[in-house]
N, CA, C and O atoms as CSV, one atom per row, in Angstrom:
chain,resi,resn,atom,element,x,y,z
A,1,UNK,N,N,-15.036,3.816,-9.476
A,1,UNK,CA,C,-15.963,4.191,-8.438
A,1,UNK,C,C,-16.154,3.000,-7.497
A,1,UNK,O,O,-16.460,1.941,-8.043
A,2,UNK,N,N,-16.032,3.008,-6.281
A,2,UNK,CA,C,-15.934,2.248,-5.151
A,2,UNK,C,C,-17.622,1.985,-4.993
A,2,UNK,O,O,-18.461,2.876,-5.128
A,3,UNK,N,N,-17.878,0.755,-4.721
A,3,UNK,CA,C,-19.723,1.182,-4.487
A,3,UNK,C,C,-19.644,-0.027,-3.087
A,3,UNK,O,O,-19.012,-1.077,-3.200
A,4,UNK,N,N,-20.370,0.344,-1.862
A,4,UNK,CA,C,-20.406,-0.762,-1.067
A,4,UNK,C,C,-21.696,-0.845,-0.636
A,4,UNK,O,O,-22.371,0.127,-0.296
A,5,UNK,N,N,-22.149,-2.280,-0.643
A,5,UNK,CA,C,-23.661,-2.427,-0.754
A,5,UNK,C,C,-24.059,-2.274,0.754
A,5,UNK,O,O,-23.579,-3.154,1.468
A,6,UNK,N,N,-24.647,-1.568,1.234
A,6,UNK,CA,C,-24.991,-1.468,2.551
A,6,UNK,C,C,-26.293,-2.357,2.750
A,6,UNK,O,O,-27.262,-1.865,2.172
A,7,UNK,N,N,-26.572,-3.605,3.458
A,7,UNK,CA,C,-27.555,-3.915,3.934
A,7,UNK,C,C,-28.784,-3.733,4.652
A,7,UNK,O,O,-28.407,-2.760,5.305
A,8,UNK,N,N,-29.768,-3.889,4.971
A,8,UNK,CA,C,-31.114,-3.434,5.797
A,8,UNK,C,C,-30.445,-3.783,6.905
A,8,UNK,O,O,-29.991,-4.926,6.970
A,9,UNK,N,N,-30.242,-2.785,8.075
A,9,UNK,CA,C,-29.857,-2.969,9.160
A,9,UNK,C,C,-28.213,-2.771,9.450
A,9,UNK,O,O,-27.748,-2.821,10.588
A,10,UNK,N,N,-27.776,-2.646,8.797
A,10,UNK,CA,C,-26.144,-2.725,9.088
A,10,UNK,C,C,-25.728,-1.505,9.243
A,10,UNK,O,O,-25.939,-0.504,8.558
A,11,UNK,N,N,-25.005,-1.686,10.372
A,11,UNK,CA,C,-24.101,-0.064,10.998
A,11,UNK,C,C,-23.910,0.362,10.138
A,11,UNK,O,O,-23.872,-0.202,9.045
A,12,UNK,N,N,-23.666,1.889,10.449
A,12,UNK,CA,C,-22.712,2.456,9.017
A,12,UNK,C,C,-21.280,2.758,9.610
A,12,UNK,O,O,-20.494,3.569,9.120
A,13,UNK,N,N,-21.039,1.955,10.788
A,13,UNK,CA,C,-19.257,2.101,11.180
A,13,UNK,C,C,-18.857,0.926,10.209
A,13,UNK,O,O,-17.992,1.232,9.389
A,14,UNK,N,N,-19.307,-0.286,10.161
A,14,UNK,CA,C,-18.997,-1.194,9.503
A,14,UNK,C,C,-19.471,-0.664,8.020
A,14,UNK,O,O,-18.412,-0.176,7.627
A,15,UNK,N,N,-20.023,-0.546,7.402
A,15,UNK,CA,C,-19.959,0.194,5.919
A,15,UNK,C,C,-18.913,1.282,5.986
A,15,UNK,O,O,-18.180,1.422,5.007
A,16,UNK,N,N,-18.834,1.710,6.560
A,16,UNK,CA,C,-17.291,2.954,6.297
A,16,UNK,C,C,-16.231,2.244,6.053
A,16,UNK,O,O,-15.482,2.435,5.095
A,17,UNK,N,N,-16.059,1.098,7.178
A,17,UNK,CA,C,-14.854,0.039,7.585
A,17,UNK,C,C,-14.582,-0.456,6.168
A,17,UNK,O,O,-13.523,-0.190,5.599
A,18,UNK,N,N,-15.787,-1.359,5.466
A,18,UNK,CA,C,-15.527,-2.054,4.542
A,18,UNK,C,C,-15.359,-0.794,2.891
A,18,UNK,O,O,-15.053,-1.175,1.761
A,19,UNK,N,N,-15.634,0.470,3.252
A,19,UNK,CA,C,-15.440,1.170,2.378
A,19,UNK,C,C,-13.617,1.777,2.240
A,19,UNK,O,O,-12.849,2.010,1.306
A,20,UNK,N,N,-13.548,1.838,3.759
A,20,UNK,CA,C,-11.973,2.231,3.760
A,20,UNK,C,C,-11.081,1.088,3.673
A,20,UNK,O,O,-9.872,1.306,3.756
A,21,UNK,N,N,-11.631,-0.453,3.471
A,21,UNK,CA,C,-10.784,-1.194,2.926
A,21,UNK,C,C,-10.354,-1.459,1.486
A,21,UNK,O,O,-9.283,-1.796,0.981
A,22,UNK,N,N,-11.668,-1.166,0.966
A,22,UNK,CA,C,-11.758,-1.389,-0.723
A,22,UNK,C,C,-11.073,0.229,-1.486
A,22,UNK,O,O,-10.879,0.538,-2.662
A,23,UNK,N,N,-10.919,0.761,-0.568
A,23,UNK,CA,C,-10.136,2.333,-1.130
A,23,UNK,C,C,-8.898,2.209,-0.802
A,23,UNK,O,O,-8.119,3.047,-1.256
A,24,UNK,N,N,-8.362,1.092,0.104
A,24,UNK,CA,C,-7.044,1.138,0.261
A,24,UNK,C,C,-6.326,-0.161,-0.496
A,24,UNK,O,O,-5.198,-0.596,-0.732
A,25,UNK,N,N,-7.348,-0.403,-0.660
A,25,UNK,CA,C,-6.595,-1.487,-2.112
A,25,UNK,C,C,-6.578,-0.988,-3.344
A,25,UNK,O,O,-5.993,-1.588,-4.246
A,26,UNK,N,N,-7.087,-0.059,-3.505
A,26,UNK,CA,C,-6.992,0.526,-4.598
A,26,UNK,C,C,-5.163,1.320,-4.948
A,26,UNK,O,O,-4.392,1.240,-5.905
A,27,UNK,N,N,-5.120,1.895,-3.869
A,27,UNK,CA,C,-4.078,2.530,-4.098
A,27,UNK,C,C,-3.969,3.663,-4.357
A,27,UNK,O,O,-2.905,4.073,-4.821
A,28,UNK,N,N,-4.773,4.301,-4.189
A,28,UNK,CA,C,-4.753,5.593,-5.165
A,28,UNK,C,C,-3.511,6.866,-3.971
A,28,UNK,O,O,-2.635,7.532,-4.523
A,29,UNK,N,N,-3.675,6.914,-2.830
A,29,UNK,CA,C,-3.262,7.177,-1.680
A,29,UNK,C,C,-1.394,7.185,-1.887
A,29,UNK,O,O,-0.490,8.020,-1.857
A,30,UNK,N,N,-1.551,5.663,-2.109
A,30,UNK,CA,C,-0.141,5.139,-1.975
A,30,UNK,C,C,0.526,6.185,-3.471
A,30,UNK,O,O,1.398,7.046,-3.364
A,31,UNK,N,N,-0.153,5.801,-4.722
A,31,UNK,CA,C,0.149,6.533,-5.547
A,31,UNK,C,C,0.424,7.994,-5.575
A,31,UNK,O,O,1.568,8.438,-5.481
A,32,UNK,N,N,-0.362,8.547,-5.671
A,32,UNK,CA,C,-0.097,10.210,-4.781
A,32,UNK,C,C,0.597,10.484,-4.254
A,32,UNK,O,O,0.809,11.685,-4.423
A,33,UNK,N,N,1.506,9.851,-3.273
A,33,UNK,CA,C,1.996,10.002,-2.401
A,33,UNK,C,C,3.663,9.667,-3.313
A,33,UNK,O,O,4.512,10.401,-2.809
A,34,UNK,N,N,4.130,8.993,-4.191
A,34,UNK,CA,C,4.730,8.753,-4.737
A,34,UNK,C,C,4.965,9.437,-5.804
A,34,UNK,O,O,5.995,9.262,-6.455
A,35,UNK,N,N,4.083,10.278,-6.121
A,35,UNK,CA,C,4.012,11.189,-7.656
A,35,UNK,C,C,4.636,12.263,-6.601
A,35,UNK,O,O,5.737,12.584,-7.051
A,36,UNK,N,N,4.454,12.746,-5.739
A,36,UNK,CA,C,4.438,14.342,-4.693
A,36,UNK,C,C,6.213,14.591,-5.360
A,36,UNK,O,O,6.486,15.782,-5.505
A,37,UNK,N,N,6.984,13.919,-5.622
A,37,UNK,CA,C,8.057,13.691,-6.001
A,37,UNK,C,C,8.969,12.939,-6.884
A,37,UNK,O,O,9.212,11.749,-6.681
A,38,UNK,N,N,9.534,13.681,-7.965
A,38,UNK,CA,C,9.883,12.753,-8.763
A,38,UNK,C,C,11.528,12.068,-8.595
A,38,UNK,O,O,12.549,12.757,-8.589
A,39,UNK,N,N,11.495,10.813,-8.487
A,39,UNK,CA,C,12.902,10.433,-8.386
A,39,UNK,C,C,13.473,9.418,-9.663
A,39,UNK,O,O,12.986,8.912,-10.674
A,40,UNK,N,N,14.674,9.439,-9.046
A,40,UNK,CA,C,15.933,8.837,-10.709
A,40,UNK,C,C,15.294,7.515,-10.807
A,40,UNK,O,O,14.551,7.101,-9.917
A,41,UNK,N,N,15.637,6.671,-12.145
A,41,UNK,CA,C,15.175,5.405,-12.086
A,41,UNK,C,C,16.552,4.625,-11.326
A,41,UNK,O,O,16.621,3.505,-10.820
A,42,UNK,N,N,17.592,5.695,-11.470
A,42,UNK,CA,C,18.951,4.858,-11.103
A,42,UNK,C,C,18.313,4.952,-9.216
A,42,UNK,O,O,18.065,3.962,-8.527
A,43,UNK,N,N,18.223,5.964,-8.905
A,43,UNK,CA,C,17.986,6.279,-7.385
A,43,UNK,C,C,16.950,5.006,-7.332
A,43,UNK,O,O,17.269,4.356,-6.336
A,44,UNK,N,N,15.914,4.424,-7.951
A,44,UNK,CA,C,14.580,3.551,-7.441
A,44,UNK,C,C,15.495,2.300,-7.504
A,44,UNK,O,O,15.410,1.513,-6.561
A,45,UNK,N,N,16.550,1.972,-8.729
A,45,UNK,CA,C,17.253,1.080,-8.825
A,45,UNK,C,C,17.969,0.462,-7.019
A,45,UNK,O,O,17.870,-0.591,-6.390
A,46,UNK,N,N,18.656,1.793,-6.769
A,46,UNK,CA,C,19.815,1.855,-5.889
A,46,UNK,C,C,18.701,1.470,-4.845
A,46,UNK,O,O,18.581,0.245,-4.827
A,47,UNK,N,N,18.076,1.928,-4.205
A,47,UNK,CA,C,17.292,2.125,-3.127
A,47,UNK,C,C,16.542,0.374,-3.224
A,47,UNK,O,O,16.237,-0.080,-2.121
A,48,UNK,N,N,16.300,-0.421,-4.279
A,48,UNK,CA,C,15.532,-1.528,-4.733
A,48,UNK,C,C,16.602,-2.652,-4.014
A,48,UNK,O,O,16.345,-3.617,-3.295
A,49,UNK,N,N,18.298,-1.967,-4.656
A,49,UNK,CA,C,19.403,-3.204,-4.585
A,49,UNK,C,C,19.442,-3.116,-2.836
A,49,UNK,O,O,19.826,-4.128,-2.249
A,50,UNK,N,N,19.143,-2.210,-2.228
A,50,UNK,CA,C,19.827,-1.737,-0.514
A,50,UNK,C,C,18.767,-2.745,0.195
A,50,UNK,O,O,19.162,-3.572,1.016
A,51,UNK,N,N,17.131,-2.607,-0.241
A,51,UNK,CA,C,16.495,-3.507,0.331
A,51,UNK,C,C,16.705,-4.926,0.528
A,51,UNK,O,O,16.646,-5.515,1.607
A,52,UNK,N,N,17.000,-5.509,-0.807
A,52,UNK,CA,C,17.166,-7.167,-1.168
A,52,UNK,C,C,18.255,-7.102,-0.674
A,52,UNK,O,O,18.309,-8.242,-0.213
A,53,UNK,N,N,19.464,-6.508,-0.324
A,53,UNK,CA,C,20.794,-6.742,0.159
A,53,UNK,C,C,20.104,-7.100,1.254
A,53,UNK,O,O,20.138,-8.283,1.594
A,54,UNK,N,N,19.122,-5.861,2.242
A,54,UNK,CA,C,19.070,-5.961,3.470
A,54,UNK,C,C,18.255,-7.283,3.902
A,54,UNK,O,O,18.590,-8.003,4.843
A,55,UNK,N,N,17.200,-7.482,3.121
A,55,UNK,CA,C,16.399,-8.595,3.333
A,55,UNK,C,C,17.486,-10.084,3.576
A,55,UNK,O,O,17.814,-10.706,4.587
A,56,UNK,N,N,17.740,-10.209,2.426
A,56,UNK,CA,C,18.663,-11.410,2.695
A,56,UNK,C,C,19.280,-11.314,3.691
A,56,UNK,O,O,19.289,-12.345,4.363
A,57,UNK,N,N,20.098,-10.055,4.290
A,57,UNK,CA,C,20.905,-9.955,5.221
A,57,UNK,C,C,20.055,-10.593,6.915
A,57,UNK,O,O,20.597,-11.186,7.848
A,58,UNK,N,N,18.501,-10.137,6.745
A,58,UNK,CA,C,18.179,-10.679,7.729
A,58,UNK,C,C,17.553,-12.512,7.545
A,58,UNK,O,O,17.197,-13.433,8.280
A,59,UNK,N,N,17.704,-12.261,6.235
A,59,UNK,CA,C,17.339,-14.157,6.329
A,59,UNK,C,C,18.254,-14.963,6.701
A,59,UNK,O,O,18.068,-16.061,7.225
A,60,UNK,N,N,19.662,-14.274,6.356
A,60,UNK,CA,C,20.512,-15.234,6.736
A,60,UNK,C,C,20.948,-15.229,7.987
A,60,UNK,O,O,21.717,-16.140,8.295
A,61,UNK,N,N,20.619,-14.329,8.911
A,61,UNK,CA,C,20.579,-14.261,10.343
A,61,UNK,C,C,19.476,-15.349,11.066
A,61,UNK,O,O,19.605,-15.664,12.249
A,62,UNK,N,N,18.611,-15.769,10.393
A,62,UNK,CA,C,17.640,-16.412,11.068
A,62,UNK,C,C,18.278,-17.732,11.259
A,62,UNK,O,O,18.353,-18.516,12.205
A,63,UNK,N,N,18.856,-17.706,9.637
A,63,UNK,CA,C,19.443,-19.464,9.600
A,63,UNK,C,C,20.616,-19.487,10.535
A,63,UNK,O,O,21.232,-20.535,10.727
């Protein structure tokens, strides 16, 4: 349970703000969104190796 202490006087745009930050660290969103579909561990594998290929690929462009 998310609880955000709202102060005497304080907006409630800024209490929403600091509420929709502490809910997006949570993750729960990101998670969900990842369950909606189930994929291979080989496919998370493959898709894991394409990134770090690609990453490096742009580090070594910098150098």
């Amino acid at each position: 349970m998310i609880i955000v202490p709202v102060k005497e006087g304080e907006n409630i745009d800024r209490a929403l703000k600091k509420f929709k930050r502490k809910f997006e660290k949570t993750g729960v969103i990101r998670e969900l969104r990842t369950r909606q579909a189930f994929i291979k561990p080989s496919v998370r594998r493959r898709d894991a190796i394409k990134k770090a290929v690609y990453v490096q690929h742009l580090q070594q462009e910098e150098e």
